[in-house]
KOLTORVEX-664376 format. One record per atom (N, C-alpha, C, O): residue in three letters; y, z, x. Coordinates in pm, whole numbers, plus 50000, padded with zeros to 5 digits. Layout:
N
alaYZX...
***
This chain:
335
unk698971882137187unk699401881337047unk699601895436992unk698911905337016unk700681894536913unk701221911136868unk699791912236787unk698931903436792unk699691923136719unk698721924636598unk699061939136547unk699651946936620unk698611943136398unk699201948536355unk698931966136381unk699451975236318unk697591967536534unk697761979136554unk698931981736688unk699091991536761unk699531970236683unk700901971136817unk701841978036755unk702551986036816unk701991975436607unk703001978536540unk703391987636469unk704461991636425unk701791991736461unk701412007836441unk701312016636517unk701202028336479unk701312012236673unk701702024036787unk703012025736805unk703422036336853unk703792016536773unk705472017936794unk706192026336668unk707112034436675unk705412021236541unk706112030336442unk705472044436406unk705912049636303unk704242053236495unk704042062336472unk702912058236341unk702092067336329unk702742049936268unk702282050236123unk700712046336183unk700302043536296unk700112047736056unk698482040436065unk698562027636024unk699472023435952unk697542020136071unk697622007236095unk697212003535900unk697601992935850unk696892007535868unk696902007235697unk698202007235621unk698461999035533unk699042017635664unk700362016035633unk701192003335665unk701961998935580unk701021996135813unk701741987835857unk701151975835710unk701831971435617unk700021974035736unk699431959735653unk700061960835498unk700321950735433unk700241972535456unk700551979235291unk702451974635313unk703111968335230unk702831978435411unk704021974235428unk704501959535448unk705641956935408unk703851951135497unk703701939335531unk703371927335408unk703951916535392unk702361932635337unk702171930935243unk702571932335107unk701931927935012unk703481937435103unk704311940434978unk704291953034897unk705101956034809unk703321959534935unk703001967634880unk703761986834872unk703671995134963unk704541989434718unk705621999034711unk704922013534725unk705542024134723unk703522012034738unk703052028634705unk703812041534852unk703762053734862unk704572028234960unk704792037235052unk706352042335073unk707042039234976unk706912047835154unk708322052735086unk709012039835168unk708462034035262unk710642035635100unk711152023335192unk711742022135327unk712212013735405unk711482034235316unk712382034235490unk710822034135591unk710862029835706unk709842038035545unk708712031035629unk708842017635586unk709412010935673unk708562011635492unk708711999935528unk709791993235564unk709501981335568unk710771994735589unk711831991035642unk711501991735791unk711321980735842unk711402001135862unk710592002935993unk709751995136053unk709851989736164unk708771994535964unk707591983135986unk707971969135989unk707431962336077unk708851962935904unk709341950435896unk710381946836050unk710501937036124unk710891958436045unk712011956736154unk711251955736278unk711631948536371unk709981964036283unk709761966136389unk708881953836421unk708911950136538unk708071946736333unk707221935436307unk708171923536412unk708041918836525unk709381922236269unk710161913436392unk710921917136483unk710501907736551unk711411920436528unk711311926236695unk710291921936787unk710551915536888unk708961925936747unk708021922436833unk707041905036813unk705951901936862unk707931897336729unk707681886136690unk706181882836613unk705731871636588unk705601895136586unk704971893236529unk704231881036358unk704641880736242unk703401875536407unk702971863136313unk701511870636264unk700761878436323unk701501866136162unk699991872536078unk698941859636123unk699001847336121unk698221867136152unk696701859736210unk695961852536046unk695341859835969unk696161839536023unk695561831235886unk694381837435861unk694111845335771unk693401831435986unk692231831935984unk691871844635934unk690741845335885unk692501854035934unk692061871435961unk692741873435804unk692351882235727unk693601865535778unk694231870835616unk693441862435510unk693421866435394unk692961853835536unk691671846035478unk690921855335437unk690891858435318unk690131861835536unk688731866835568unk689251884635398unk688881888635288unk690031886835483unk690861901535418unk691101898835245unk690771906135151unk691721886835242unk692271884135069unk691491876634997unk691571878834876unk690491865535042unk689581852135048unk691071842335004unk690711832134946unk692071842935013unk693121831934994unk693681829135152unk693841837135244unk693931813035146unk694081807235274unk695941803235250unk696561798435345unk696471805235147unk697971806735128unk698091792335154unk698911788635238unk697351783635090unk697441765635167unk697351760835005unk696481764134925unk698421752734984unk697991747334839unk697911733434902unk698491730535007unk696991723334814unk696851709934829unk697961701834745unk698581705734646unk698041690634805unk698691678734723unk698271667934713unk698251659434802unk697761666534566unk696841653934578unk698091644434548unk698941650734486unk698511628534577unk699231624734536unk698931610934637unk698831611234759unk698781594434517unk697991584334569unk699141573434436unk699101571434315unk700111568334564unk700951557434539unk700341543234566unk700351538934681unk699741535034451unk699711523534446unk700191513234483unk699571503934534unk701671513734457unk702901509034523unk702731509034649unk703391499634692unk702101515534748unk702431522834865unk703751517434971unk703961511035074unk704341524034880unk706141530934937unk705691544334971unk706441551635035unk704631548134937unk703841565635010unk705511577235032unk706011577534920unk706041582235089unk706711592935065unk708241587635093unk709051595035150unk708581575435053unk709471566835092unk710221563934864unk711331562134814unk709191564834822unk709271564234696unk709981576734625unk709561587934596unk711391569734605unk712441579534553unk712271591234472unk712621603034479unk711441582034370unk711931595834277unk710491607334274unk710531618834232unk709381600934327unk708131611534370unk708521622134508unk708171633934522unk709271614534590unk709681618934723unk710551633034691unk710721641634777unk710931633734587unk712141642634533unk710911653834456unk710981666034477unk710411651034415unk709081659034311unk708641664934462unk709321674534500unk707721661034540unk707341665134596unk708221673834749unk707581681734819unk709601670634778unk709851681934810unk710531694134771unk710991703734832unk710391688234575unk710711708934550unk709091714634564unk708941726634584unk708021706634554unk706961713834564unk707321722934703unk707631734834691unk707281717934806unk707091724234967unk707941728234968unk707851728235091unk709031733334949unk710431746534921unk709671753234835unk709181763634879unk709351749234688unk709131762934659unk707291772934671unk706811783234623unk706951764034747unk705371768834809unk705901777434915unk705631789334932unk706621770434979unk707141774835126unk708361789135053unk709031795035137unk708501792334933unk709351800134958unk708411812334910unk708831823434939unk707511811834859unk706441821234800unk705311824034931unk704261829834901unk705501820535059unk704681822535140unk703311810435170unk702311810735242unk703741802535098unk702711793335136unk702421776035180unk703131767635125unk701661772735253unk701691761735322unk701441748235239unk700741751435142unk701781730835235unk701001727235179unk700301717735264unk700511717235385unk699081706835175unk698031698335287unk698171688835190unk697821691735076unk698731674735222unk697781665835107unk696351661935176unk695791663435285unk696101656235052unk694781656035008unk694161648035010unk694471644834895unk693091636635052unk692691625935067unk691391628335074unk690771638935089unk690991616035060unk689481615635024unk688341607935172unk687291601535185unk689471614135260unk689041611535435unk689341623735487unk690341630535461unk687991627535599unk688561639635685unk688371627435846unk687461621435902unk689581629035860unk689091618135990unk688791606835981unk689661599235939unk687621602036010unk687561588935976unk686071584835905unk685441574335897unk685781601835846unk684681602735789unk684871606335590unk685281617035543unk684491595635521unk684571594535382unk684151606635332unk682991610035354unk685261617435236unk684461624635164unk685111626735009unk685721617434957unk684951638434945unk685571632734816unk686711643234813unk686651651534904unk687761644334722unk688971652634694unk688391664334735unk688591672034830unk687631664034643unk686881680034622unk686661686934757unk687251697034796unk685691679634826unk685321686834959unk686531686735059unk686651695535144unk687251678435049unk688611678735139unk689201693435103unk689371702535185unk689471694034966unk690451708934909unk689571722434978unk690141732735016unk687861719834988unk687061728235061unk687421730735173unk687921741835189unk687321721335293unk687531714835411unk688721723735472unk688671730735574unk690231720835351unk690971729335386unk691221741935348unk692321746835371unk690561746535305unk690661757735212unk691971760735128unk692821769535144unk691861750435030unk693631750634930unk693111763334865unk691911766134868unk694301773134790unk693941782734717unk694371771934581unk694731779434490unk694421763134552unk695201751934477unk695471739734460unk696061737034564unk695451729834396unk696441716734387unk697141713634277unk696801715534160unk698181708734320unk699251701834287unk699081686334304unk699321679734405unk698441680034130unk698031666634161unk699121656034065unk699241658333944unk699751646234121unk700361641734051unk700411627834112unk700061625934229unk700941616434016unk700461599134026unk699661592534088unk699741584334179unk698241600433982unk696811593334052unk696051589133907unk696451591733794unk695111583433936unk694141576533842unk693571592333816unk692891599533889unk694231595233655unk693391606633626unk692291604533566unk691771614733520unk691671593733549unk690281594833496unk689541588033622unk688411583433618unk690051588233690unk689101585433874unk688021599133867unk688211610833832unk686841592133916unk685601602733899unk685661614033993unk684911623633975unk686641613934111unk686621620334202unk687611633134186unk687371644434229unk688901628634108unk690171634734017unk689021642633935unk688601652833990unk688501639633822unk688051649033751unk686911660633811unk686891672633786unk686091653733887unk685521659533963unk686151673334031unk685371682834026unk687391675734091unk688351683434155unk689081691334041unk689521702434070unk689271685833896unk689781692433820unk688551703433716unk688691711333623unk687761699833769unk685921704633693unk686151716833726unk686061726933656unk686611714833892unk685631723233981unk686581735833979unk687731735233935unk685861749934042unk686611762834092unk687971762234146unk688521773234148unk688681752234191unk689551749234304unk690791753134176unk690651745034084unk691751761434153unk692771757834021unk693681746634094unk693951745334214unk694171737333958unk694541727933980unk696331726633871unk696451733633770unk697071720533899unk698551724133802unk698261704733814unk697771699233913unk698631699033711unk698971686333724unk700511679333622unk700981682833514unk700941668133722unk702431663933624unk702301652233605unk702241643233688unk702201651533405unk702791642833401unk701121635333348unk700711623733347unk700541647633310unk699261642633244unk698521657433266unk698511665433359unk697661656833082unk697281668233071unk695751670133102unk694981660533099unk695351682533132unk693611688733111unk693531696433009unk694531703633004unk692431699232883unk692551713432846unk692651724932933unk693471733432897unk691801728033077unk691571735533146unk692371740833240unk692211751533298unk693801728033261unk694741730633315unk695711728033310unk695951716833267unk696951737633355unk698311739133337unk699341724933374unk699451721833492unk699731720533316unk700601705833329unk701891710433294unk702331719633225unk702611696733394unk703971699133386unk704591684933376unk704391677233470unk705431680133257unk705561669933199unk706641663933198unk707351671933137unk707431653533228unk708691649233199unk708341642233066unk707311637033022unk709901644433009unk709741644732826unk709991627232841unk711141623132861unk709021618932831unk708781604432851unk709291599932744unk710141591032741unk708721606932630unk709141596032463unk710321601632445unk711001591332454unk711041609532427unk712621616532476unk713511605332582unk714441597632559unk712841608132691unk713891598232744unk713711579532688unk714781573632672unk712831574132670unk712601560132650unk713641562532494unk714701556332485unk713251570732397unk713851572232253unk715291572632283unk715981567332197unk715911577632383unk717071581932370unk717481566232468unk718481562632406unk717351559032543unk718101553432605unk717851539032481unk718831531632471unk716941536332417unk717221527032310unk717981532032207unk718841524832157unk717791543932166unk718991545032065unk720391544332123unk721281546232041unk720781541732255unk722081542032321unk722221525732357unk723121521032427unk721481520332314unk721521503332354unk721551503232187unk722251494732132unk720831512132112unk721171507231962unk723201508931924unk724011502331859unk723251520632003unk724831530931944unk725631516931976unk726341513631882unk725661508532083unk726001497832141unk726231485932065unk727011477332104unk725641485031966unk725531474931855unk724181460231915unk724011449431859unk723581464532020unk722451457932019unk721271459031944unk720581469131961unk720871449331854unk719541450031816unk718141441631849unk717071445631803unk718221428431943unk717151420132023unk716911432032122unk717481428932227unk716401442632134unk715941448932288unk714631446632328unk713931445232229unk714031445532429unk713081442432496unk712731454732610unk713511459432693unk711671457532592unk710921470332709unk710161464232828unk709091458732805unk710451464732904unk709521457533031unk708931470733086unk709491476733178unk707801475133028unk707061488033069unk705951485833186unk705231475833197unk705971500633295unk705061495433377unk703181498033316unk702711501233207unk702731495733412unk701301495333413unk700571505533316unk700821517533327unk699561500533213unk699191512233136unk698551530733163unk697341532733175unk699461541233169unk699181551233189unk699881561233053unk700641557032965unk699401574133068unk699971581232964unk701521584532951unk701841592432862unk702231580633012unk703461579533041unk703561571533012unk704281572232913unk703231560033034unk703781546932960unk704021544532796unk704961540732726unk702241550432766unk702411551132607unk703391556532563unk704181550232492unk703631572032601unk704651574432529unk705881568232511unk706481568332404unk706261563232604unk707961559332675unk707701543232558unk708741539032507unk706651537032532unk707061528332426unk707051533932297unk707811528632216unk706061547732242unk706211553532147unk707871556732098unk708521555731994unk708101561132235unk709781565032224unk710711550132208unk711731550232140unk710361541032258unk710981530732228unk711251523632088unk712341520532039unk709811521632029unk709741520831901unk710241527731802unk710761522731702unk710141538131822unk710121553031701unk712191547531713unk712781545931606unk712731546131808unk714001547331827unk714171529931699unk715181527731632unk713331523731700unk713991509331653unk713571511131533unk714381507231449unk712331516931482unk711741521731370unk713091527131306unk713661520131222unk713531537631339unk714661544631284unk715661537731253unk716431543331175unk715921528531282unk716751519531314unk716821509331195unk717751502631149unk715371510631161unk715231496931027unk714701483931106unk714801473431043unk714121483231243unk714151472831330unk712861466731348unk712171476831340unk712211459031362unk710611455031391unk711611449131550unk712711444831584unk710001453731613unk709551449831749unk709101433831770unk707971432331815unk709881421631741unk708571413131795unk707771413531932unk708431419032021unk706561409331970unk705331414932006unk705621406532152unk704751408132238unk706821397132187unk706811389632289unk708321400432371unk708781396932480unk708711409232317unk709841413632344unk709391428232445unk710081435232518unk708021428832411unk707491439732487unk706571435232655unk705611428132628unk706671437232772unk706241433832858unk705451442032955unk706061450133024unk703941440432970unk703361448633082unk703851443233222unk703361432133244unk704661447533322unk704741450633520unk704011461233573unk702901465033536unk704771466133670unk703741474133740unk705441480033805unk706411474233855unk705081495533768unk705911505633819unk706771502233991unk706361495034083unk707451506633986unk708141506334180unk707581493634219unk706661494934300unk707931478834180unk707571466934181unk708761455134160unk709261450634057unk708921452834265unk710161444034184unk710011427034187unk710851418934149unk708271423634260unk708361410434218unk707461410634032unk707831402633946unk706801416834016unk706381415933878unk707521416133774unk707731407733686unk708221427233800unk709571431733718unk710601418333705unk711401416333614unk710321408633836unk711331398533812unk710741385333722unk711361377633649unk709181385833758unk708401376333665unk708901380333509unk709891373933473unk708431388933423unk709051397633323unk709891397233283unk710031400633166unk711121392033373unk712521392233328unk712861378833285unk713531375233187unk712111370233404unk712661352933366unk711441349733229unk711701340033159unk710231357333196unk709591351433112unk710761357532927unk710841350732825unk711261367832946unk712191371132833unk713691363932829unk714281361432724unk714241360832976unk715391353132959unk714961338132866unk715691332732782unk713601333732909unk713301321332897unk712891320132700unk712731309132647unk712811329832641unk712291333032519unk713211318832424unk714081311932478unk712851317532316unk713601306832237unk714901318332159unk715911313332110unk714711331832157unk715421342032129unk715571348932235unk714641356832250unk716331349332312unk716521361532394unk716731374032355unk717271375232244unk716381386832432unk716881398132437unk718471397032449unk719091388232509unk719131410732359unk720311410332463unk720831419932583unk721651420432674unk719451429932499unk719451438132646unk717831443232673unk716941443732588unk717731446832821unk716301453732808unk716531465832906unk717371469632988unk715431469332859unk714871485832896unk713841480433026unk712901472933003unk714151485233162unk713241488133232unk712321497133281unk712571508533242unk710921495733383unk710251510033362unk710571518433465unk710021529333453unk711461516933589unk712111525333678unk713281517033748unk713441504833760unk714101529133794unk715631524533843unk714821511734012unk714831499533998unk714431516634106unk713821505834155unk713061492934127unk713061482734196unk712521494834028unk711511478933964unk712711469533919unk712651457333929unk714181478533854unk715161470333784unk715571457233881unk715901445933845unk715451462434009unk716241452434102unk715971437434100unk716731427834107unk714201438834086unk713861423734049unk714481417633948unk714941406333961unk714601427533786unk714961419333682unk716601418033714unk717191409933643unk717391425333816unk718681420133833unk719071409633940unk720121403133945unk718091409334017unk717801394634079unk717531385234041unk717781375534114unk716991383233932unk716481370033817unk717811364533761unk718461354333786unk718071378833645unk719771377733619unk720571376633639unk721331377333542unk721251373733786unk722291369733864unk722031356533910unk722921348533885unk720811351233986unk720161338034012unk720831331233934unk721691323333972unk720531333633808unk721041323733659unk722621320633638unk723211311033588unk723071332833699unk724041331433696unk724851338433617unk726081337733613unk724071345733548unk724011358633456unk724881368733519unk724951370633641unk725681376633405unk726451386133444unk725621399433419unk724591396833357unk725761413833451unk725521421233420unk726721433933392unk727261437633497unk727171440433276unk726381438833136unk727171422333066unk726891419432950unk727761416433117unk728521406233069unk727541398332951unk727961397032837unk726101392832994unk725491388032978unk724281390832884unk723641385332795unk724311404832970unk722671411832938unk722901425632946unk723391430433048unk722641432032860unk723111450332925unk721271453432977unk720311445932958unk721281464133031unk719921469833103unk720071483133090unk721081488533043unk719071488833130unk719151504933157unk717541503133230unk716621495033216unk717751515133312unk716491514533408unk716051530333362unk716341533633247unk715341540433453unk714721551033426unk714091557133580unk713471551133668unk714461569333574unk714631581433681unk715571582433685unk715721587833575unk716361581933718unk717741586933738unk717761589833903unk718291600633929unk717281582234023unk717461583034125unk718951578634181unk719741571534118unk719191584534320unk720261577334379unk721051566534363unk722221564234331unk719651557934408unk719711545534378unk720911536534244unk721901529134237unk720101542534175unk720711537034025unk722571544434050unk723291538133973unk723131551534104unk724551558834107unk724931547934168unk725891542334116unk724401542234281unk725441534834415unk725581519334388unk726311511734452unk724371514334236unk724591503534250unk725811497834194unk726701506134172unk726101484334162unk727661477634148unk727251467334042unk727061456134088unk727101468533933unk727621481033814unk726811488433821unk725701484533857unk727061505733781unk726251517733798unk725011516133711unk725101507733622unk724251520733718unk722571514033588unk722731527633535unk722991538233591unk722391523233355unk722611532633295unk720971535133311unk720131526733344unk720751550533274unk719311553933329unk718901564933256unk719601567733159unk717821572733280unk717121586033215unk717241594233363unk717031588533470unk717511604333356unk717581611333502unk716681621333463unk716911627133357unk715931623633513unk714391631633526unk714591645433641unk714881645433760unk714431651233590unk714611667933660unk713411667833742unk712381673133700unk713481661133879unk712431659633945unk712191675934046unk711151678434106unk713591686234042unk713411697534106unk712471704334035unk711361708534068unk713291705133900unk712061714133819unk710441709833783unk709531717533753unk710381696733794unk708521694133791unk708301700633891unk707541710133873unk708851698534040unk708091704134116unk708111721334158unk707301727234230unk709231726434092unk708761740634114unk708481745634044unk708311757734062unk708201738633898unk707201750433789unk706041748733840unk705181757533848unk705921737533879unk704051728633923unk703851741533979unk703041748533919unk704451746834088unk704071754034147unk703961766034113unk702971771234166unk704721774934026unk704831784133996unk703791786033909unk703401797733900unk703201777133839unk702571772233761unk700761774133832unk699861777733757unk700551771933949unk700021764634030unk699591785634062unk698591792434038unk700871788734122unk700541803434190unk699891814334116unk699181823234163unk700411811433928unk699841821333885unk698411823033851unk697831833733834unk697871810033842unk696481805933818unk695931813033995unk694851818834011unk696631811234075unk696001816034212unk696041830434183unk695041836034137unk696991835934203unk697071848134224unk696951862134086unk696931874434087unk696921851033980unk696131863433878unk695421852233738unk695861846633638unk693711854033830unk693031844533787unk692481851833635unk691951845033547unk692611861133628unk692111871233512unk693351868833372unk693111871033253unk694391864933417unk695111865033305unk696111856433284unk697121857833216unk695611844433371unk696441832333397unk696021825133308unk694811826833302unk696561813233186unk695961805533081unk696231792233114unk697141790833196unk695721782433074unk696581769033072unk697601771633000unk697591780232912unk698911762233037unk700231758632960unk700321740332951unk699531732333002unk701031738632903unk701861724532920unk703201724232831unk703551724632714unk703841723032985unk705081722032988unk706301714132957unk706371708933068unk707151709932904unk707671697532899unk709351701732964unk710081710732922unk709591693133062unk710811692533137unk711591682633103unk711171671433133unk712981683633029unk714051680532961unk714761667233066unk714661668233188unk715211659333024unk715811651233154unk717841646933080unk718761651733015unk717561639133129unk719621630633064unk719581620533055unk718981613533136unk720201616032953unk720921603333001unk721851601033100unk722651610233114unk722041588733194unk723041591233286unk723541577833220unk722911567733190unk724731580633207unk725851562733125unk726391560533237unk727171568133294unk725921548133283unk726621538533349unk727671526333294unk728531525633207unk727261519433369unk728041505633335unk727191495133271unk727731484433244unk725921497133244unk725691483333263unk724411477633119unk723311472133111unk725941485932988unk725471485432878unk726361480832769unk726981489032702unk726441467832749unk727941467932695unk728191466832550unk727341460432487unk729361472532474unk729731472632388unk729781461032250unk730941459432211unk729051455232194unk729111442132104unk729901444231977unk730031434931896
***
């Protein structure tokens, strides 16, 4: 294995210089480090972890805590997208990531000691039970932690603007000349609240009352609940004439209900779903949707994530809020 006094016999320099060069560091002139780098790769040289551990106490490993209910696990569109701007932009700052589980093997332990276990300088925790004893536990502790999409005082969050997008896609079913709308929201989390806050506040404005049967608890990335939900509002003595779903995947059930019937879409019923994944572009009619800047959650998380690592003296909590769109489809129609 090269090491970095190989690289200091070839460039003439002291082996202090090579590491100062290697390391980023400008106090030396650039054409040594230019030397050193060149000469580094050339000789294929790889930095020994274990040995840059010991040297910095940082293991350059951030964690990812991240625990899908659904379990569609990294198959789930629009998290799948969050989580690989995380690993681009970890991976572009020099560093590795691990998720995180509350198993080493096939031996039970908790978040916490896992983030130990691997030595994260960090996590990046996002769609988990944040009041799980084991979650707070990990967010207590020394380990810095960035989370999306739910806040700590203690730590830096990074947010998609929930009551923004839910507000804006009912006032676009309002611009429409619909006023029966119906929310089929998923499972109660802080995201949820808001996204009906935003729902309301949009009908409020409006001059509109909510009746109380027009609002529906499912369960996120779900599409047999989402379809229960749909036939219990088609079935109403008032129907909706359009509804709001709680993601572009869950919609499929309520557009499986709605076609069964015999139902047109928007002929019948207009919809709009939420993320703004793929998905929702390719379907036939296009779903009008909220498109969620899933690059940028995941590389402020991180950036977010690095500065708490790497300058613990003057790093603060933030919370962030990340802007998303409307995307207009088809499948909202005009009355």
């Amino acid at each position: 294995m090269v090491t970095i006094k190989d690289i200091s016999k070839k460039c003439g320099v002291s082996p202090a210089t090579v590491s100062k060069a290697l390391n980023g560091y400008e106090d030396i002139s650039p054409e040594t480090i230019e030397l050193v780098l060149q000469t580094a790769k050339e000789l294929n040289y790889t930095p020994n972890a274990a040995a840059r551990l010991l040297k910095t106490n940082r293991s350059h490993n951030i964690g990812v805590l991240f625990i899908d209910d659904s379990m569609s696990g990294l198959t789930h569109e629009y998290f799948s997208h969050i989580l690989n701007s995380v690993k681009e932009e970890a991976e572009a700052n020099g560093y590795d990531i691990t998720f995180i589980s509350n198993n080493i093997g096939k031996q039970k332990t908790s978040f916490l000691q896992h983030c130990r276990y691997r030595n994260c300088d960090g996590v990046v925790i996002a769609n988990v039970d944040f009041q799980n004893e084991e979650v707070l536990e990990l967010v207590k502790s020394e380990v810095p932690v960035v989370t999306i999409d739910y806040s700590f005082n203690n730590a830096s969050s990074v947010n998609s603007d929930n009551l923004e997008g839910s507000y804006a896609l009912t006032s676009y079913m309002l611009d429409h000349g619909h006023t029966k709308i119906a929310f089929i929201h998923g499972e109660h989390t802080l995201v949820t609240q808001k996204r009906i806050s935003g729902y309301k506040a949009a009908m409020r404005d409006r001059g509109l009352e909510v009746p109380p049967e027009y609002i529906a608890e499912a369960i996120y990335h779900d599409v047999a609940s989402v379809r229960k939900e749909t036939a219990a509002m088609l079935d109403l003595p008032d129907p909706p004439t359009a509804i709001l779903y709680p993601d572009d995947y869950a919609f499929m059930g309520g557009q499986a209900e709605i076609l069964e019937r015999g139902l047109s879409i928007p002929g019948d019923i207009s919809v709009c779903g939420y993320d703004g994944v793929n998905l929702a572009k390719i379907l036939d009619p296009k779903l009008t949707t909220w498109e969620q800047d899933t690059d940028a959650l995941g590389r402020i998380a991180v950036n977010k994530l690095l500065d708490r690592i790497e300058n613990p003296q003057t790093a603060i909590p933030e919370y962030v809020t990340i802007k998303g769109k409307l995307f207009e489809g088809e499948t909202v129609k005009q009355l």
